[in-house]
VOBALO-807936 format. One record per residue: residue in three letters; x, y, z of N, C-alpha, C in turn. Coordinates in nm, 4 decimals. Layout:
REM residues N
 sese   n.east  n.north     n.up  ca.east ca.north    ca.up   c.east  c.north     c.up
  ALA        X        Y        Z        X        Y        Z        X        Y        Z
...
END
This chain:
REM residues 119
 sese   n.east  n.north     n.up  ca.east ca.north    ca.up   c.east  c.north     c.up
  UNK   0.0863  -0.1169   0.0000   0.0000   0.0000   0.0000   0.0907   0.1228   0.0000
  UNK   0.0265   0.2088  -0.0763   0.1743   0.3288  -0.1021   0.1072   0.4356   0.0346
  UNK   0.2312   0.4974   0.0673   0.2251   0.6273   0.1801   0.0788   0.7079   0.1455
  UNK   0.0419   0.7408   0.0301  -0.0882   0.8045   0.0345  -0.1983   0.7427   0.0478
  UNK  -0.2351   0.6417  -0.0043  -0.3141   0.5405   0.0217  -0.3368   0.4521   0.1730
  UNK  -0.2425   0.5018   0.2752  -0.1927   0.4274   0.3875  -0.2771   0.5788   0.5243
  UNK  -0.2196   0.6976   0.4541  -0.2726   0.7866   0.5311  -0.3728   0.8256   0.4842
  UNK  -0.4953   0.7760   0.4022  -0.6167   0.7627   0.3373  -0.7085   0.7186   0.4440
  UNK  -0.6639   0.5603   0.4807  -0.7501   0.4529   0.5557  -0.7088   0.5610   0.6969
  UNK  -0.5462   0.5984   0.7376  -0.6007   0.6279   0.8762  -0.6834   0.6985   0.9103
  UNK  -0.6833   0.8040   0.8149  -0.8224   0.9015   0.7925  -0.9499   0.8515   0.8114
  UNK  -0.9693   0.7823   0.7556  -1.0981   0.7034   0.7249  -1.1398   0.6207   0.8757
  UNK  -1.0512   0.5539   0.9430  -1.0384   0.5278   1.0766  -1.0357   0.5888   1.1739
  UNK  -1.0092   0.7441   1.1533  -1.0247   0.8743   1.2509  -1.1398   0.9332   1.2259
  UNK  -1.2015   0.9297   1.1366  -1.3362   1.0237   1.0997  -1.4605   0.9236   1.1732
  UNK  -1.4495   0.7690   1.1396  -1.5747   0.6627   1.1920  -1.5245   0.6419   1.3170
  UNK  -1.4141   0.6799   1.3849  -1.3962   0.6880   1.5214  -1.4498   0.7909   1.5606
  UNK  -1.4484   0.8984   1.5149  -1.5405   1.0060   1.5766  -1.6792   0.9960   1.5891
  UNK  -1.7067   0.9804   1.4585  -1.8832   0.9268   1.4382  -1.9148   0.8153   1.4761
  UNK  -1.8554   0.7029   1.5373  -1.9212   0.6086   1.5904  -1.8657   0.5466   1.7280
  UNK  -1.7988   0.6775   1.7887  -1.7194   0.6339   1.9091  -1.7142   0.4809   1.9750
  UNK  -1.7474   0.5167   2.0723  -1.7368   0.3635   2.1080  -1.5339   0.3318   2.2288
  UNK  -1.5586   0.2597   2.3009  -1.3901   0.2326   2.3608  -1.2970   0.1845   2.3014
  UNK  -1.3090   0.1225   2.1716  -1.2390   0.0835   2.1258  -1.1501   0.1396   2.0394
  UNK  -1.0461   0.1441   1.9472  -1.0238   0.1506   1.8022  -1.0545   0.1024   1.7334
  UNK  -1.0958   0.1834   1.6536  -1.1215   0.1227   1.4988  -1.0290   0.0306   1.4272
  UNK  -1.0379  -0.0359   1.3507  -0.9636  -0.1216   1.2717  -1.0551  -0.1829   1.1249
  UNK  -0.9781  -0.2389   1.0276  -1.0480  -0.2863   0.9293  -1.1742  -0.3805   0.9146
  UNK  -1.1630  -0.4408   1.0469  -1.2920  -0.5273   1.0672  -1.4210  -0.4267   1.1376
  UNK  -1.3871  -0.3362   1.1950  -1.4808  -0.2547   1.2436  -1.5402  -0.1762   1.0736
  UNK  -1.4643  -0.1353   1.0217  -1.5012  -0.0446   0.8811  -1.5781  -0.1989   0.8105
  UNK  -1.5733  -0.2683   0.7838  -1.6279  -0.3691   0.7225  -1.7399  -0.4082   0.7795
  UNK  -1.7212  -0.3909   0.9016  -1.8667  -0.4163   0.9540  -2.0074  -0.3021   0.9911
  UNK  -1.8988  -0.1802   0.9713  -2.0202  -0.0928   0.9380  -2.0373  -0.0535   0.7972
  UNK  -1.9341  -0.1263   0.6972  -2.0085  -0.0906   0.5663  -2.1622  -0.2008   0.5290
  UNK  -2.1111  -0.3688   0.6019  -2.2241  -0.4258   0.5996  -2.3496  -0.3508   0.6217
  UNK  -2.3364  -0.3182   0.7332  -2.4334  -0.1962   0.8002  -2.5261  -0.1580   0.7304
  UNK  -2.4488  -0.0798   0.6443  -2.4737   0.0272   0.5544  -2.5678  -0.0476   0.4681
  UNK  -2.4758  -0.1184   0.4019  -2.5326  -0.2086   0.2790  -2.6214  -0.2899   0.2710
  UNK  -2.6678  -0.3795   0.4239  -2.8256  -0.4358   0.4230  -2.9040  -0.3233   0.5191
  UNK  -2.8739  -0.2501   0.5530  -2.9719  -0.1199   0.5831  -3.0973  -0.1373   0.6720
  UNK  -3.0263  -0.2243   0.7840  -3.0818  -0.2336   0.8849  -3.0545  -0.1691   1.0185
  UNK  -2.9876  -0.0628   0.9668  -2.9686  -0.0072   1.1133  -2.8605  -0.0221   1.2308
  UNK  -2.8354   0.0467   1.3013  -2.7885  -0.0450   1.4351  -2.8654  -0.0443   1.5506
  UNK  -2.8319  -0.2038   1.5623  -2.8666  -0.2894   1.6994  -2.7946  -0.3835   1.7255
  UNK  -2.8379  -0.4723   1.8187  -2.7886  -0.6114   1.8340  -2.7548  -0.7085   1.7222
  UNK  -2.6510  -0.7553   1.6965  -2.6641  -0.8689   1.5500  -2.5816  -0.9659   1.6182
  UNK  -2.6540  -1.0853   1.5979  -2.5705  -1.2206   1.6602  -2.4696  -1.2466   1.6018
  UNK  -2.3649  -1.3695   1.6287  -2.1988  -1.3708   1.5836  -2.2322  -1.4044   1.4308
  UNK  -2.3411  -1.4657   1.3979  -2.3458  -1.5609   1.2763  -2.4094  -1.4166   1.1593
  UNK  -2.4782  -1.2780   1.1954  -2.5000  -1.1990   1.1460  -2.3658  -1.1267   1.1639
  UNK  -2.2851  -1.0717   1.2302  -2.1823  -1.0133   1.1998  -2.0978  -1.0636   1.0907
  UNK  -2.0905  -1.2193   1.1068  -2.0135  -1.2722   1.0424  -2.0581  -1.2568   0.8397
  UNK  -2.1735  -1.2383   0.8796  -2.2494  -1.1858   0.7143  -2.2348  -1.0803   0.6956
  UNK  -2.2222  -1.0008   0.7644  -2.2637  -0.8174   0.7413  -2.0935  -0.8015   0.7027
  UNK  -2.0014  -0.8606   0.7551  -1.8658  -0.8878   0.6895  -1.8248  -0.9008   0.5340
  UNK  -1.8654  -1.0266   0.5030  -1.8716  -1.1197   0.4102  -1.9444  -1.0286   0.3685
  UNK  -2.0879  -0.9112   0.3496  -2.1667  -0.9073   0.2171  -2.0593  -0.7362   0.2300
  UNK  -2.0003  -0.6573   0.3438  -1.8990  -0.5586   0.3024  -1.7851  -0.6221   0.1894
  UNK  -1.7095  -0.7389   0.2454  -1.5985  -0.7717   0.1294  -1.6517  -0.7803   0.0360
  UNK  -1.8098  -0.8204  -0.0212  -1.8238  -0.8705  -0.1426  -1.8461  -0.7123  -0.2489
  UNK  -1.9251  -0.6320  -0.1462  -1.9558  -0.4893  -0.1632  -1.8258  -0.4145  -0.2345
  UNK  -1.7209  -0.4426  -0.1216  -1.6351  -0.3153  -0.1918  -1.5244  -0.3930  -0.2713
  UNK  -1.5036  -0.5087  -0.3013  -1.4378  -0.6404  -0.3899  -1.4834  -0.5861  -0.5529
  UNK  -1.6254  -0.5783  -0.5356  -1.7563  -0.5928  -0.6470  -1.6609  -0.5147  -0.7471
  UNK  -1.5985  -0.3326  -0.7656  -1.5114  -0.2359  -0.8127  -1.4431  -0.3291  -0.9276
  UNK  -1.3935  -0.4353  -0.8036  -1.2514  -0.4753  -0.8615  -1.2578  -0.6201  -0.9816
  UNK  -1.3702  -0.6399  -0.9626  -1.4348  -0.7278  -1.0497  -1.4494  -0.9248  -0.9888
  UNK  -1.4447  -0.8648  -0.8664  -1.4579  -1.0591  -0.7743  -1.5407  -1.0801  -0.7511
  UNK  -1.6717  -0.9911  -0.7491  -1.7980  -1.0392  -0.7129  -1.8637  -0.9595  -0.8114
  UNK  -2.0292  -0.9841  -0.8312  -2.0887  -0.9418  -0.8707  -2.2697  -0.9227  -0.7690
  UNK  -2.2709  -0.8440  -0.7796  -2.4330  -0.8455  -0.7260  -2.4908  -0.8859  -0.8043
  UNK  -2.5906  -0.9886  -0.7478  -2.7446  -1.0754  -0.7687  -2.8400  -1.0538  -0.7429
  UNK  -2.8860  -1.0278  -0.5659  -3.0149  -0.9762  -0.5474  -3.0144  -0.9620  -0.4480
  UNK  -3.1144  -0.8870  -0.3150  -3.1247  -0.9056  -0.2325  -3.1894  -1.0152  -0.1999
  UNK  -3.2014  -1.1086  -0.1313  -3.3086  -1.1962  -0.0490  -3.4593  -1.1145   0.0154
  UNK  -3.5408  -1.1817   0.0676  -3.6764  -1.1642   0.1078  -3.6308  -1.0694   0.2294
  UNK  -3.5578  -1.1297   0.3259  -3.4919  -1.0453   0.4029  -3.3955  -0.8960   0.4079
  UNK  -3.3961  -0.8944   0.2723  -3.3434  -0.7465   0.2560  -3.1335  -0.7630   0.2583
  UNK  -3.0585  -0.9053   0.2484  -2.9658  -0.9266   0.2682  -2.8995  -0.9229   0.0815
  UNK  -2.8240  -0.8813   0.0591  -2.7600  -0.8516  -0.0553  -2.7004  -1.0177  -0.0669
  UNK  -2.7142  -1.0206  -0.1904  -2.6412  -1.1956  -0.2311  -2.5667  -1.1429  -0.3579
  UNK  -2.3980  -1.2140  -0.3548  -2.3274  -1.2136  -0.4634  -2.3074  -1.2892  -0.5269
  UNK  -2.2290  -1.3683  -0.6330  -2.2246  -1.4300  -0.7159  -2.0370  -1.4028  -0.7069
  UNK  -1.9259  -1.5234  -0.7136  -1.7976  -1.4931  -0.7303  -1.7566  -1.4683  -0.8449
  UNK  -1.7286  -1.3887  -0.9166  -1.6649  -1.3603  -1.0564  -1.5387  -1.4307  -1.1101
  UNK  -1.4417  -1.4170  -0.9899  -1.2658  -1.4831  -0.9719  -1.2463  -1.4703  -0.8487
  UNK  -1.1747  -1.5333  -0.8093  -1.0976  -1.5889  -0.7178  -0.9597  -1.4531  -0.6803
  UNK  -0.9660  -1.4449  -0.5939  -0.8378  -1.3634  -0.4928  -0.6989  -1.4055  -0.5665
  UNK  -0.6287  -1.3528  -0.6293  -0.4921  -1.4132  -0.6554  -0.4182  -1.4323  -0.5471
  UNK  -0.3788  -1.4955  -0.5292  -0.2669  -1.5484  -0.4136  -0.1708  -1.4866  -0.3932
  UNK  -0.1439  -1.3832  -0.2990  -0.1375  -1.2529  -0.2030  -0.0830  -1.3491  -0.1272
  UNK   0.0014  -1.2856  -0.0192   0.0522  -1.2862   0.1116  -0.0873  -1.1853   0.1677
  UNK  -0.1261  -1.2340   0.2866  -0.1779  -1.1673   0.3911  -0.2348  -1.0297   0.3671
  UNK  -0.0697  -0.9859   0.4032  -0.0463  -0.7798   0.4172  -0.1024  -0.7621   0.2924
  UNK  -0.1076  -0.8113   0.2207  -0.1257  -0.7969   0.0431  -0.2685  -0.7718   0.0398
  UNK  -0.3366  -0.8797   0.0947  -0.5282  -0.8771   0.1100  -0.5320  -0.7791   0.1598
  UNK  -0.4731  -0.7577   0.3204  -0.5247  -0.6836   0.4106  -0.5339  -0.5495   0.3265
  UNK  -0.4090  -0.4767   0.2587  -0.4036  -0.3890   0.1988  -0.4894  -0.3755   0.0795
  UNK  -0.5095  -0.4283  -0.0060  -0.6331  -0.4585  -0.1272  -0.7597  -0.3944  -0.0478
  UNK  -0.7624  -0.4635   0.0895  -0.9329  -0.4681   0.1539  -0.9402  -0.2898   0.1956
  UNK  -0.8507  -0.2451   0.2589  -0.8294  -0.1265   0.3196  -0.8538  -0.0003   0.2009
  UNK  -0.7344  -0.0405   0.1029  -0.8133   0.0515  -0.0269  -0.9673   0.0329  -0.0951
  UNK  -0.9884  -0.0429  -0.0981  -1.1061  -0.0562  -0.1581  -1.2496  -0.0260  -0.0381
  UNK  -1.1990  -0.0423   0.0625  -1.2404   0.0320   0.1566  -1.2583   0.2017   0.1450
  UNK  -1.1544   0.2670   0.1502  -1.1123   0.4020   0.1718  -1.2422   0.3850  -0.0154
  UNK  -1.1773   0.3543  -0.0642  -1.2529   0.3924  -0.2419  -1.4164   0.3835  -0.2084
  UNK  -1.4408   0.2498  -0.1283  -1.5517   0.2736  -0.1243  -1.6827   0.4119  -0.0347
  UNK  -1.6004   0.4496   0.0751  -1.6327   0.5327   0.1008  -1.6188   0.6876   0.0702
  UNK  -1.5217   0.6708  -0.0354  -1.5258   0.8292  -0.0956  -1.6198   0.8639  -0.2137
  UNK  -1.6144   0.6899  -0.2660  -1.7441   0.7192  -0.3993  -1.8476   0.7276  -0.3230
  UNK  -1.9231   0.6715  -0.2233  -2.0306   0.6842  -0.1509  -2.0525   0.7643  -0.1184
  UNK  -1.9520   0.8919  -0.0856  -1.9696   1.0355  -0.0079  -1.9805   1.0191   0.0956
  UNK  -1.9369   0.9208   0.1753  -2.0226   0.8870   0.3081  -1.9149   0.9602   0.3868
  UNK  -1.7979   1.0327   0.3864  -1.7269   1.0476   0.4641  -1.6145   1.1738   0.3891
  UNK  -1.5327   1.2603   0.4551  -1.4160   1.3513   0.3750  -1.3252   1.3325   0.4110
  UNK  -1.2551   1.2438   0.3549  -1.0906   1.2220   0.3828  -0.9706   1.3362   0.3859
  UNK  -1.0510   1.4500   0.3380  -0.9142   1.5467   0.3439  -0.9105   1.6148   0.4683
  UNK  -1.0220   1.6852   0.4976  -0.9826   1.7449   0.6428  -0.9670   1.6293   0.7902
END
């Protein structure tokens, strides 16, 4: 991940730390799990381990989708977004994903408007 792209995400991790405080830090699994959020548009509340674990999975597929690994299909009756795999992850080291996920992260929230990375 290059130096600008690196102080992008911390941005992006300082701004949803503000807006969604909380004791913790933020980290990439926290941004993924409120893009799920976002994306089946239910709000926040309570979500059991086996719903977090989706609201995950339908963020990676969400902000992946750009890059051409998934494709959207439909929502379900339930209002849950379903993808379809396009290709397969090339075989990355780790830091490699992690970094892929983080940009496409930061991308996804600047096309969304959901957030201003410069100030």
């Amino acid at each position: 991940m290059d130096h600008a792209m690196a102080m992008q995400f911390h941005s992006l991790l300082k701004k949803l730390g503000e807006k969604f405080g909380g004791d913790g830090e933020m980290d990439l699994n926290s941004v993924l799990f409120i893009i799920g959020v976002q994306e089946v548009g239910k709000g926040y509340r309570k979500y059991s381990k086996d719903e977090k674990m989706n609201l995950m999975h339908v963020a990676i597929c969400t902000i992946l989708e750009p890059y051409g690994f998934y494709k959207f299909r439909e929502n379900d009756p339930d209002g849950w977004p379903h993808f379809d795999k396009v290709k397969n992850l090339p075989a990355i080291e780790l830091k490699e994903q992690e970094d892929l996920l983080k940009e496409a992260a930061v991308n996804y929230f600047l096309e969304n408007k959901l957030v201003d990375l410069e100030g």
